[in-house]
N, CA, C and O atoms as a printed pandas DataFrame, in Angstrom:
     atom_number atom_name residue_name chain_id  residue_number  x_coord  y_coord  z_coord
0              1         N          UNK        A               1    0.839   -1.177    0.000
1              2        CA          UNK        A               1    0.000    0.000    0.000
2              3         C          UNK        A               1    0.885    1.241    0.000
3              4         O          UNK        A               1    1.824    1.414    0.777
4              5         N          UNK        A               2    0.582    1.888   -0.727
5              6        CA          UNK        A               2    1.299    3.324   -0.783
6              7         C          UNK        A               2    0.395    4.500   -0.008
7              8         O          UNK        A               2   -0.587    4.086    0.608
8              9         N          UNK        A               3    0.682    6.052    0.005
9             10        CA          UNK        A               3    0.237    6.639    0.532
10            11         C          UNK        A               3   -0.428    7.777   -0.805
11            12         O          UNK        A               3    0.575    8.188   -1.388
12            13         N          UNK        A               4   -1.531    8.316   -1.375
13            14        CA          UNK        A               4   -2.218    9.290   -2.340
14            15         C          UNK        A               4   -2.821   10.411   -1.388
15            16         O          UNK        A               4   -3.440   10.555   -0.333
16            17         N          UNK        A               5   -2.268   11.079   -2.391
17            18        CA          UNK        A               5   -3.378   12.595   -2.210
18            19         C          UNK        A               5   -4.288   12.705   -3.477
19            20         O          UNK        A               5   -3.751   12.709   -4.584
20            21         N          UNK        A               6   -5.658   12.793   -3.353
21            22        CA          UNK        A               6   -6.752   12.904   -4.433
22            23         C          UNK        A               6   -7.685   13.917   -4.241
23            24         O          UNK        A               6   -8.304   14.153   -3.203
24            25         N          UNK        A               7   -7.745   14.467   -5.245
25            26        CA          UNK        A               7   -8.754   15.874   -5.298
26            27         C          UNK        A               7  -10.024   15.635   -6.552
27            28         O          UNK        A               7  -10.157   15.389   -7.750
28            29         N          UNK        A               8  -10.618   15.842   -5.599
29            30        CA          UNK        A               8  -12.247   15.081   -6.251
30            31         C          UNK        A               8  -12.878   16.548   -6.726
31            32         O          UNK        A               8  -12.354   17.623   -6.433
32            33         N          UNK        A               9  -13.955   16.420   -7.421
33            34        CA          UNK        A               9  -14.874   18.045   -7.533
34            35         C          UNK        A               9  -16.138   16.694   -7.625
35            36         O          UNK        A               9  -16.322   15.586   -8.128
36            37         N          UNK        A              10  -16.927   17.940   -6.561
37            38        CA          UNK        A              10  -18.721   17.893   -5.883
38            39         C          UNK        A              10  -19.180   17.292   -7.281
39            40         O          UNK        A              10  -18.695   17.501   -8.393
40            41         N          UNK        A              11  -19.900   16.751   -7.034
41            42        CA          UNK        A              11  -20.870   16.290   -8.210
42            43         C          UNK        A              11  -21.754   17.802   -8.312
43            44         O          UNK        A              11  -21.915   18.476   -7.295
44            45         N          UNK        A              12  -22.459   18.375  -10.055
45            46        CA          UNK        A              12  -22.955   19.564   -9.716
46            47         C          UNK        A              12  -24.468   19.289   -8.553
47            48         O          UNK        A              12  -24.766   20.054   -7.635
48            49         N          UNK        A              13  -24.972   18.438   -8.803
49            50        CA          UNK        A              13  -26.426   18.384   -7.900
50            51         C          UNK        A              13  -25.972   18.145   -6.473
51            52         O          UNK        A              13  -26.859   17.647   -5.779
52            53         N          UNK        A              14  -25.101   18.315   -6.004
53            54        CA          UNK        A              14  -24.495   18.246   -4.493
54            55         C          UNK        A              14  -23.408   19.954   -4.261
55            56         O          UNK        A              14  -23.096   20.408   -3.160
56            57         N          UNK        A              15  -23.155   20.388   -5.200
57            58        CA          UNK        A              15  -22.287   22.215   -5.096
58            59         C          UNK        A              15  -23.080   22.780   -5.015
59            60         O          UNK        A              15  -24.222   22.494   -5.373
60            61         N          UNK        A              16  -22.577   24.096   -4.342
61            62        CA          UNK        A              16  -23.245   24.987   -4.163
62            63         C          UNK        A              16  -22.849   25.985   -5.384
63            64         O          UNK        A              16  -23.715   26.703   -5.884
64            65         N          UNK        A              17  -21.780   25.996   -5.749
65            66        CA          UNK        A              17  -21.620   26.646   -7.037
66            67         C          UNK        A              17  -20.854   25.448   -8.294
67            68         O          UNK        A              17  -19.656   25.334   -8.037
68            69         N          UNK        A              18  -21.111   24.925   -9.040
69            70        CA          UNK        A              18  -20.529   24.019   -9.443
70            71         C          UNK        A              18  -19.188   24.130   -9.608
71            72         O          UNK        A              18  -18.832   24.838   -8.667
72            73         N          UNK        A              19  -18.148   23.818  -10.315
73            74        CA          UNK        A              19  -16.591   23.851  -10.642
74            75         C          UNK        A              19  -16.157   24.422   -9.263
75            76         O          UNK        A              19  -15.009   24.716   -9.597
76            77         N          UNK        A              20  -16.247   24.872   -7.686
77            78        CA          UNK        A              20  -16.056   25.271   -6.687
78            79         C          UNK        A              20  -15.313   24.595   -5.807
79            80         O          UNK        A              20  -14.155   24.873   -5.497
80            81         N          UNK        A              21  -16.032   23.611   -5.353
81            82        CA          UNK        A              21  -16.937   22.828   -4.451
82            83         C          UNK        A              21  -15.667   21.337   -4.540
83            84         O          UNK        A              21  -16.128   20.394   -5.184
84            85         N          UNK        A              22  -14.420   21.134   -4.054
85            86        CA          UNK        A              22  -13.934   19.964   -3.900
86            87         C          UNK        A              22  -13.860   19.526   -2.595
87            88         O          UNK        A              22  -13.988   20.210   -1.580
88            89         N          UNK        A              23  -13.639   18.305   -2.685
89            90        CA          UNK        A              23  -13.028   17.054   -1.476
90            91         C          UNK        A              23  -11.192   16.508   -1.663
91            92         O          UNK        A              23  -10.739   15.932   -2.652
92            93         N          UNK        A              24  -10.442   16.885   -0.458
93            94        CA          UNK        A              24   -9.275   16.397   -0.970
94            95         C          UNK        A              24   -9.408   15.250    0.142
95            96         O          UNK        A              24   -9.761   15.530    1.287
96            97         N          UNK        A              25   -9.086   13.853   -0.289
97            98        CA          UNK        A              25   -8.709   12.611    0.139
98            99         C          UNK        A              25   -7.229   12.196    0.360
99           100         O          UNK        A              25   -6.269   12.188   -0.411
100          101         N          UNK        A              26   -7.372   11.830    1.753
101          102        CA          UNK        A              26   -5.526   11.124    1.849
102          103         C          UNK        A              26   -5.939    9.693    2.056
103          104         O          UNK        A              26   -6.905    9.352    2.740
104          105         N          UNK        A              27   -5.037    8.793    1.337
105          106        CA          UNK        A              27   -5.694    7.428    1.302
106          107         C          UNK        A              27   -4.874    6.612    1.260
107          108         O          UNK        A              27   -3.789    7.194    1.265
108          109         N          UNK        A              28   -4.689    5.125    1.203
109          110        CA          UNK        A              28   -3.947    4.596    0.990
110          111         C          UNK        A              28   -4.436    3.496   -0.031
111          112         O          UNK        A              28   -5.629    3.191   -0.059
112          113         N          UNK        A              29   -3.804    3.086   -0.610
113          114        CA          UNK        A              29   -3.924    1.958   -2.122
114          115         C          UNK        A              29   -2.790    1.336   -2.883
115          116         O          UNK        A              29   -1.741    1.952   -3.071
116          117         N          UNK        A              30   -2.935    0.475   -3.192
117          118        CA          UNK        A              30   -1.752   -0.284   -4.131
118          119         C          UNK        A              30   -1.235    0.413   -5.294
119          120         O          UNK        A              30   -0.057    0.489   -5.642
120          121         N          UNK        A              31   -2.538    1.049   -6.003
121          122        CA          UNK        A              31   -2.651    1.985   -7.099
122          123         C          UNK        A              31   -3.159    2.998   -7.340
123          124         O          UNK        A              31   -4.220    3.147   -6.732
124          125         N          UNK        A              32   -2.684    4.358   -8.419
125          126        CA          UNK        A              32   -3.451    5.541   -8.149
126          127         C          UNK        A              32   -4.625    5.305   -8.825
127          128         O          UNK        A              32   -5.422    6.220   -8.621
128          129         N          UNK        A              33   -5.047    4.451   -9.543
129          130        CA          UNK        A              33   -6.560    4.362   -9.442
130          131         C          UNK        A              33   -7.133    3.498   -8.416
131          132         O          UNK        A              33   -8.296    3.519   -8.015
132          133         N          UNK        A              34   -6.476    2.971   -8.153
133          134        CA          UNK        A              34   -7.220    2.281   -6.699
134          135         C          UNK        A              34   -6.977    3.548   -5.486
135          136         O          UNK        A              34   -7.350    3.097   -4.403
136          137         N          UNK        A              35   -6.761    4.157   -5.428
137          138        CA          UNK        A              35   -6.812    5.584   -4.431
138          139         C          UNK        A              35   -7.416    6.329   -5.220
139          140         O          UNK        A              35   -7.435    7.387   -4.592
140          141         N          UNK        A              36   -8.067    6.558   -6.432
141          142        CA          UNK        A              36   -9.308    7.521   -6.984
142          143         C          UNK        A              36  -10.735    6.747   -6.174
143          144         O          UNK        A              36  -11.621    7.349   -5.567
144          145         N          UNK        A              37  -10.635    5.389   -6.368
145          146        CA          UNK        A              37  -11.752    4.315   -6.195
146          147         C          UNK        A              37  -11.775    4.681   -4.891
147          148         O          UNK        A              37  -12.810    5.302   -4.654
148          149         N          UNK        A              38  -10.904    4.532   -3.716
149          150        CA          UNK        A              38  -11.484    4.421   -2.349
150          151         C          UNK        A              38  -11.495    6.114   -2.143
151          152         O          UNK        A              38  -12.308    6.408   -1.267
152          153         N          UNK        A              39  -10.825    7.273   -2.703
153          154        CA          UNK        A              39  -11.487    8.348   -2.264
154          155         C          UNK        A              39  -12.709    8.659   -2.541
155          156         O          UNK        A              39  -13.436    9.312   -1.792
156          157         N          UNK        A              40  -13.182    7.987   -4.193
157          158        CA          UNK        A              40  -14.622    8.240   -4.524
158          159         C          UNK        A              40  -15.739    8.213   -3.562
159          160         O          UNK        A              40  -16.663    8.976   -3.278
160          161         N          UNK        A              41  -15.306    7.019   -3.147
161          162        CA          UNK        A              41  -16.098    5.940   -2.016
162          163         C          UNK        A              41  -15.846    6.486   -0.540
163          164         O          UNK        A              41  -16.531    5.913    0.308
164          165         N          UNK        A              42  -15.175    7.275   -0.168
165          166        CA          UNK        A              42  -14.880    8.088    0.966
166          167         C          UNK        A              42  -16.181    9.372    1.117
167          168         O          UNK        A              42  -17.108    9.520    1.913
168          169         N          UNK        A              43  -15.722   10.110   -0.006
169          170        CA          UNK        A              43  -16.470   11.052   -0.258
170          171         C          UNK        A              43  -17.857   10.858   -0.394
171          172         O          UNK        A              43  -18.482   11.773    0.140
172          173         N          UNK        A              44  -18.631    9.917   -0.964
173          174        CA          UNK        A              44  -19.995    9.353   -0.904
174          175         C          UNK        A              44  -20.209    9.433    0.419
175          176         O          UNK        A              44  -20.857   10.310    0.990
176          177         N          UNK        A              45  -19.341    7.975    1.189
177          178        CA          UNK        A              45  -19.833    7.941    2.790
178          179         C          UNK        A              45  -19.993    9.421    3.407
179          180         O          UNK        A              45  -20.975    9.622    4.121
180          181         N          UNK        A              46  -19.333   10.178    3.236
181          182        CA          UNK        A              46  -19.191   11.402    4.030
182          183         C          UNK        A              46  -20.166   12.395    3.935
183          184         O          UNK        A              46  -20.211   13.259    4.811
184          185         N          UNK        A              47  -21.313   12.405    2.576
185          186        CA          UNK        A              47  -22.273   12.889    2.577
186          187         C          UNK        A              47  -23.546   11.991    2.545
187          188         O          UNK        A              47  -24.654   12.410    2.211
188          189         N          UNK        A              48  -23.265   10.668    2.939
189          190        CA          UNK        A              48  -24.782    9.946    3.189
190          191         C          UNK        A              48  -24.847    9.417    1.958
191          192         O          UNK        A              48  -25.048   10.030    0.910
192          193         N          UNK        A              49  -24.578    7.639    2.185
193          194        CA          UNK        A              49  -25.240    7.286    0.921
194          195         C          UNK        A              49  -26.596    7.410    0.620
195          196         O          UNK        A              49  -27.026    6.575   -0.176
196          197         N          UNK        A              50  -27.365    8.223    1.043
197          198        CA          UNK        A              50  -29.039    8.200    0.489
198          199         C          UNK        A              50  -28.917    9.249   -0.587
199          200         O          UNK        A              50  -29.548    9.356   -1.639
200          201         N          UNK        A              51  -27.529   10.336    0.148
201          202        CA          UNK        A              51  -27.792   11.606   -1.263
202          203         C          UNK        A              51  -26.622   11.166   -2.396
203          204         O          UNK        A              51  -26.459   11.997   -3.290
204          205         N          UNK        A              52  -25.946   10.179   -2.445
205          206        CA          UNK        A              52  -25.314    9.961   -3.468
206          207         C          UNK        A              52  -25.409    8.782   -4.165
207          208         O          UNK        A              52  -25.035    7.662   -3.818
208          209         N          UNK        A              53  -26.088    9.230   -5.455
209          210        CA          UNK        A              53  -26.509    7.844   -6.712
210          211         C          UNK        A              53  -25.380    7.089   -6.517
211          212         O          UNK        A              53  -25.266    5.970   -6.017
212          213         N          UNK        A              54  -24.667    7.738   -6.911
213          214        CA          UNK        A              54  -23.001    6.977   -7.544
214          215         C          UNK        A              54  -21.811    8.017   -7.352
215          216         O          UNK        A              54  -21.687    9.104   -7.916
216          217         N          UNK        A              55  -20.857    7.349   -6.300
217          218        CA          UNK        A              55  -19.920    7.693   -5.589
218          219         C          UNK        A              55  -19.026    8.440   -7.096
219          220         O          UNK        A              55  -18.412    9.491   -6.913
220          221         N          UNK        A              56  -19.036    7.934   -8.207
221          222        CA          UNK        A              56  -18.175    8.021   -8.989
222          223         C          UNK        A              56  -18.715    9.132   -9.800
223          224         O          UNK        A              56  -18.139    9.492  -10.826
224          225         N          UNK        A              57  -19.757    9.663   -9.392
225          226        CA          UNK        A              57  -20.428   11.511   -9.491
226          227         C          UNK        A              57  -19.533   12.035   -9.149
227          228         O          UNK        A              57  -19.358   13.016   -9.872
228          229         N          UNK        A              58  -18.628   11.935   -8.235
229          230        CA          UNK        A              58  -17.196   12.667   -7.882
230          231         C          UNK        A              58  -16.418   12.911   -8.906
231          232         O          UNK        A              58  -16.224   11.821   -9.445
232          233         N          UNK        A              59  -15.810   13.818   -9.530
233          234        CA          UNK        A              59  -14.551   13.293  -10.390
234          235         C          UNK        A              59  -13.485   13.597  -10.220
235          236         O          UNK        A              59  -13.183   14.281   -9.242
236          237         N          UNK        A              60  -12.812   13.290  -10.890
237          238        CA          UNK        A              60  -10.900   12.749   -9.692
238          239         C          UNK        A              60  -10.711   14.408  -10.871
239          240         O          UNK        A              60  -11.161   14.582  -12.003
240          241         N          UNK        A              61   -9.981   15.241  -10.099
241          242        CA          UNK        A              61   -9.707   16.443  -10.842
242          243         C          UNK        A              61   -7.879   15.856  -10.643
243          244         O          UNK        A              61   -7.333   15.613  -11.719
244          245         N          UNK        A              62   -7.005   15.645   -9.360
245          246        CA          UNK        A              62   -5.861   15.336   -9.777
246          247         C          UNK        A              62   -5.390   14.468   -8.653
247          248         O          UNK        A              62   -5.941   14.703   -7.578
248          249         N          UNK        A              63   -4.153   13.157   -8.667
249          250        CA          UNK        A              63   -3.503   12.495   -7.732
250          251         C          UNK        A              63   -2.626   12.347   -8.017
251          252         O          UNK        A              63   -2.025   11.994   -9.032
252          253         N          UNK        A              64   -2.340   12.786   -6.521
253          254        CA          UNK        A              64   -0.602   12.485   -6.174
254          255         C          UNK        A              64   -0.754   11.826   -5.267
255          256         O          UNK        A              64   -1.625   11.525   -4.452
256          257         N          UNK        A              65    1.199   11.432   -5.742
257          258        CA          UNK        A              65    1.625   10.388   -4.582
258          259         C          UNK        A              65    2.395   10.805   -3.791
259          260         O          UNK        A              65    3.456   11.409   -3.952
260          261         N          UNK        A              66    1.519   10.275   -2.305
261          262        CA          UNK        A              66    2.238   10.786   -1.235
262          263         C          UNK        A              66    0.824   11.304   -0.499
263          264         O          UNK        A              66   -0.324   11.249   -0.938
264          265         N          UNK        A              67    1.301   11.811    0.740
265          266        CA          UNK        A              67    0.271   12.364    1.349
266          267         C          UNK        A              67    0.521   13.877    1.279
267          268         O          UNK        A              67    1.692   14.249    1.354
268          269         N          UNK        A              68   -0.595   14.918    1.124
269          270        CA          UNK        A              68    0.439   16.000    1.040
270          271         C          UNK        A              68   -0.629   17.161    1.307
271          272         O          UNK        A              68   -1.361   17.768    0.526
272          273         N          UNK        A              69   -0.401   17.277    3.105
273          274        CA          UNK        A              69   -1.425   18.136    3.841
274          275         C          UNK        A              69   -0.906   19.638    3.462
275          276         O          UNK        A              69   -1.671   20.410    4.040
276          277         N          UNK        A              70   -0.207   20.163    2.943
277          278        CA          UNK        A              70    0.243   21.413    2.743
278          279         C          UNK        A              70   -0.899   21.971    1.128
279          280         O          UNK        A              70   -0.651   23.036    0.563
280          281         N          UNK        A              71   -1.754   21.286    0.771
281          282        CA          UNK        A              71   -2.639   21.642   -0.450
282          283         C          UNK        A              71   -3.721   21.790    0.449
283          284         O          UNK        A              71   -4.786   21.913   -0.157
284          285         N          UNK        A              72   -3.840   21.827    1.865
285          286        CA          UNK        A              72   -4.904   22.232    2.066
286          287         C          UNK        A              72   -5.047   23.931    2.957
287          288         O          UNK        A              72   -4.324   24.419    3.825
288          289         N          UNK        A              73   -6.097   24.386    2.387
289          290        CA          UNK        A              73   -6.457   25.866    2.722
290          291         C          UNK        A              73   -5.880   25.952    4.355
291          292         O          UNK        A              73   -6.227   25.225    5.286
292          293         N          UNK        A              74   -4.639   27.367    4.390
293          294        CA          UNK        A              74   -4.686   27.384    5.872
294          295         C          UNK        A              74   -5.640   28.212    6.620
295          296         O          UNK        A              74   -6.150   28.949    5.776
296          297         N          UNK        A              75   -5.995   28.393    7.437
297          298        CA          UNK        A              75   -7.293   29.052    8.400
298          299         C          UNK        A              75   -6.377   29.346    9.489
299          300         O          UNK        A              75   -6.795   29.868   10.523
């Protein structure tokens, strides 16, 4: 298992403004599409599978390898 960073964008019927609205995933997987697959599937759980048809409404905008908390907004 390796370590991914994956950046998903909102499905539009779940944004509040469409193209906006991402999820970044740190994950672990054998492969970087097998770390698109379990962030997809992250991101579903995290808003309730009742409001998400299909986890794969997400779409993988970019992954890297590695974990890499410095892409996220500081506050």
């Amino acid at each position: 298992m390796k370590p991914f960073t994956v950046l998903l964008l909102y499905p539009d019927y779940l944004a509040d403004t469409f193209g906006h609205d991402t999820y970044l995933a740190f994950v672990e997987a054998p492969s970087a599409r097998e770390a698109e697959l379990k962030a997809q599937s992250e991101a579903s759980a995290q808003m309730g599978l009742d409001s998400i048809p299909d986890p794969y409404d997400f779409h993988v905008l970019a992954t890297f390898a590695g974990h890499h908390s410095n892409l996220k907004e500081n506050t």
